[in-house]
N, C-alpha and C positions, 0 to 999 in steps of 0.2 A: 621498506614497509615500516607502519607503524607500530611501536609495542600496545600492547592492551590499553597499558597505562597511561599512554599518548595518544592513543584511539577514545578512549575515555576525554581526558580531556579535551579532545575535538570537540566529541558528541554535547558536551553539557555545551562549548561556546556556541554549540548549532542550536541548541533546546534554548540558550538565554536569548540567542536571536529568533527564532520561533514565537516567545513569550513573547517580547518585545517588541513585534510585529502587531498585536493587541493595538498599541495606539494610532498603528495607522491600519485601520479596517477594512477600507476601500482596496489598500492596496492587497493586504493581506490577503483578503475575498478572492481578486483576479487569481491570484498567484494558487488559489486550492481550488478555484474554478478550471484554471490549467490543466490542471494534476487529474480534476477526473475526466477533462477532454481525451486526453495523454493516454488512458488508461481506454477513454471510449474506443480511441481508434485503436488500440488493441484487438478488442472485442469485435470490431468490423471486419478489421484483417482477417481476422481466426477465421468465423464463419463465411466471406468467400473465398478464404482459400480450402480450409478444411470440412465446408460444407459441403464439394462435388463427393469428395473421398465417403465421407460420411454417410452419402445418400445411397451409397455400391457397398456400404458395408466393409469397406477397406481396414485393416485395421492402423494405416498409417494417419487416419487422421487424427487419432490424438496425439503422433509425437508431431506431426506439422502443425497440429496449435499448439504446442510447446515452442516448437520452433520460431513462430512467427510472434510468438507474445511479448518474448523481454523488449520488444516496439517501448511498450506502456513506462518501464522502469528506465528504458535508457533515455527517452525524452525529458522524463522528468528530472533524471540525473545533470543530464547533461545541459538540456535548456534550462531549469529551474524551477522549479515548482513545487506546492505544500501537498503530501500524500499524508494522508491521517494514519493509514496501517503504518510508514515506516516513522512518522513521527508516536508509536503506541510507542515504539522501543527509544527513539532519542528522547522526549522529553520525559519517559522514566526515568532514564538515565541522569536527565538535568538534575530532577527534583531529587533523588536519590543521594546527588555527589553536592545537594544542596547547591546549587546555580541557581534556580529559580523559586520560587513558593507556590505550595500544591495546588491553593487556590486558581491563580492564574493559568496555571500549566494546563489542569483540569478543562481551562477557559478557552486556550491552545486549543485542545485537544479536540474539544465541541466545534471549535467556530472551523476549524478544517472539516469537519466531516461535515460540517450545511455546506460548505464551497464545494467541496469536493462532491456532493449531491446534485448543487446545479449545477454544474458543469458540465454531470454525467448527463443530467435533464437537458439541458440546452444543446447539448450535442446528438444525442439521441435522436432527439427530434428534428435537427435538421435532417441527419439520417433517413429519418424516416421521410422528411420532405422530399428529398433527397430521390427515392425511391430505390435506390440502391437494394438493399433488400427483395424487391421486387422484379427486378431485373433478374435476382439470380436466384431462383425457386428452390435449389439444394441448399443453401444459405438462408433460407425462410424455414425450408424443414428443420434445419440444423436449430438454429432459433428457436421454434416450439417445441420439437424434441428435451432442449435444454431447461425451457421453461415448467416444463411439462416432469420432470424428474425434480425440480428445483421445489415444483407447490407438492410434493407424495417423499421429500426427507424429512425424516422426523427431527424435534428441536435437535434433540444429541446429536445426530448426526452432522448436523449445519454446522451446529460448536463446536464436534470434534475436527470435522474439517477446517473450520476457519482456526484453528489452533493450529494445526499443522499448515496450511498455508501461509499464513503468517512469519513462522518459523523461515521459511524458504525466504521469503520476502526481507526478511530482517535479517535474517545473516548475507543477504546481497547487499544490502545499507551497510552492516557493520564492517563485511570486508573489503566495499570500497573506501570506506573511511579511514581503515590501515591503509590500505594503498596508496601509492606520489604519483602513480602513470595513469594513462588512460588506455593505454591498449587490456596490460587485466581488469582494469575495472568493468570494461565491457563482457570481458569472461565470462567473471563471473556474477554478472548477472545475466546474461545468456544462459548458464547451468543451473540458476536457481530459479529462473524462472521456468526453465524449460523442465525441471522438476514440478512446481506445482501443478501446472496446469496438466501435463501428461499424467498426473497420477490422479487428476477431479478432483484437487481442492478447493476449497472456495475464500473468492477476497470479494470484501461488502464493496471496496471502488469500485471492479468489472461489474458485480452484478446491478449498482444504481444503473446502468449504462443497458443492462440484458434486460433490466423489466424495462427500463422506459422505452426501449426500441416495443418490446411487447406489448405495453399499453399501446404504443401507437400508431401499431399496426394488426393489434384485433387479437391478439392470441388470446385463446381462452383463459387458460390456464396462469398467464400473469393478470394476476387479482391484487386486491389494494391488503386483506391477508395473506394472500403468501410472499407480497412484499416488504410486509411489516415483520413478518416472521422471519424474513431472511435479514432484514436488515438488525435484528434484533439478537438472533443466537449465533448469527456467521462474525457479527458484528465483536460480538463481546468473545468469540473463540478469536478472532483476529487478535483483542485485546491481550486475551492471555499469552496468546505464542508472541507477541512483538513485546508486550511489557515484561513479563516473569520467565517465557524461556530464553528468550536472547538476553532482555535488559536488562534483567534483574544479575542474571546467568554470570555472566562477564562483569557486571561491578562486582561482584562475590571474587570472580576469580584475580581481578583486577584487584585486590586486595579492598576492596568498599571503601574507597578515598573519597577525602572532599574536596569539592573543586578550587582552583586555586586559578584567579582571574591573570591573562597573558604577563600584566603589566604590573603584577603584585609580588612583592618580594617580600622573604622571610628576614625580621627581625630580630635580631640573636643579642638580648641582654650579655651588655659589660658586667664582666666578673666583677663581685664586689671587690672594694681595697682591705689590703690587708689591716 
């Protein structure tokens, strides 16, 4: 395992490659295009598998969407792909330990969360071509059920939860970054995922993914307001827990170093002559 210290300096070589990724767009785009597919099929899983349970009032169905969710984190993990929640916590980190400049990072930060939008968009709607959803009517309830709680939270409430989900979400980034193996890596984000979602927090990727299924399949209740409202307080509660309670959290503890590039060696002035 990795010390803090060297988990740090992971994070900022992943945030200056992050940045860096700015010059080539196209590719950049697929790759957070990915990430909210990754995350759609999440969201699909969930609702046919935890939609029968949900429809009987079961109360198992929210630890089986737990169960079924860390899908979204491990693909992105492990195939590769740009997630704007867990890039809130690494390219703080960059700019922090000064690896990157704010401006850019900022730029990072944006151009994931439009990929990561359509991605959830394009998937969605195949989805919904798809009929998938319609096939399995507890899974459609499940669906507007969700949607239907999602447009009657108040702003606080979206920000406090997307703060705490967040949290969950970036300490499964930060602990696989200490990590050399891949078997705990899976762990633990198996337990951090299976954390947020059993306990109804909310992440702005799954929900681009919950309205677009909803626009495009008629739900009332997902409205182009209470999708703007979500994507706006869940968005910036995401912010805070992945940038200030993990990122910030751990450079503090990590002693707030600055970064120091692979192949860069420290130069120690010759004592003057007597």
């Amino acid at each position: 395992m990795r010390t803090i210290e060297q988990t740090l300096d992971f994070q900022a070589d992943a945030a200056t490659h992050k940045v860096g990724e700015l010059r080539h767009p196209l590719r950049f785009a697929v790759s957070g295009m990915l990430a909210g597919a990754y995350v759609g099929i999440a969201v699909v899983l969930m609702l046919s598998t935890a939609g029968p349970l949900a429809a009987t009032d079961d109360g198992l169905a929210k630890l089986v969407s737990g169960l079924v969710f860390g899908i979204a984190l491990t693909l992105v993990v492990f195939a590769g792909a740009e997630l704007v929640t867990s890039s809130m916590m690494t390219l703080t980190q960059g700019a922090l330990m000064r690896a990157t400049p704010r401006t850019p990072t900022a730029g990072a930060l944006g151009f994931t969360f439009a990929a990561n939008l359509l991605g959830s968009a394009v998937f969605g709607i195949l989805v919904a071509i798809a009929g998938v959803l319609h096939d399995n009517s507890a899974a459609a309830d499940m669906l507007q059920a969700m949607l239907d709680a999602k447009a009657h939270e108040a702003p606080l409430q979206l920000f406090v939860r997307g703060i705490l989900c967040n949290i969950l979400v970036c300490l499964a980034i930060w602990m696989v970054a200490r990590l050399t193996s891949d078997g705990p890596k899976l762990a633990v984000i198996f337990w951090a995922l299976l954390a947020f979602i059993a306990s109804g927090f909310e992440h702005v990727v799954a929900n681009m993914t919950t309205f677009t299924l909803g626009f495009a399949t008629g739900v009332e209740s997902a409205t182009w307001t209470s999708f703007g409202t979500n994507m706006l307080w869940v968005g910036l509660g995401n912010l805070v827990g992945g940038a200030l309670v993990v990122g910030l959290a751990y450079w503090l503890i990590g002693g707030s170093p600055r970064y120091r590039a692979p192949n860069e060696t420290v130069t120690v002035d010759a004592p003057a002559s007597a």
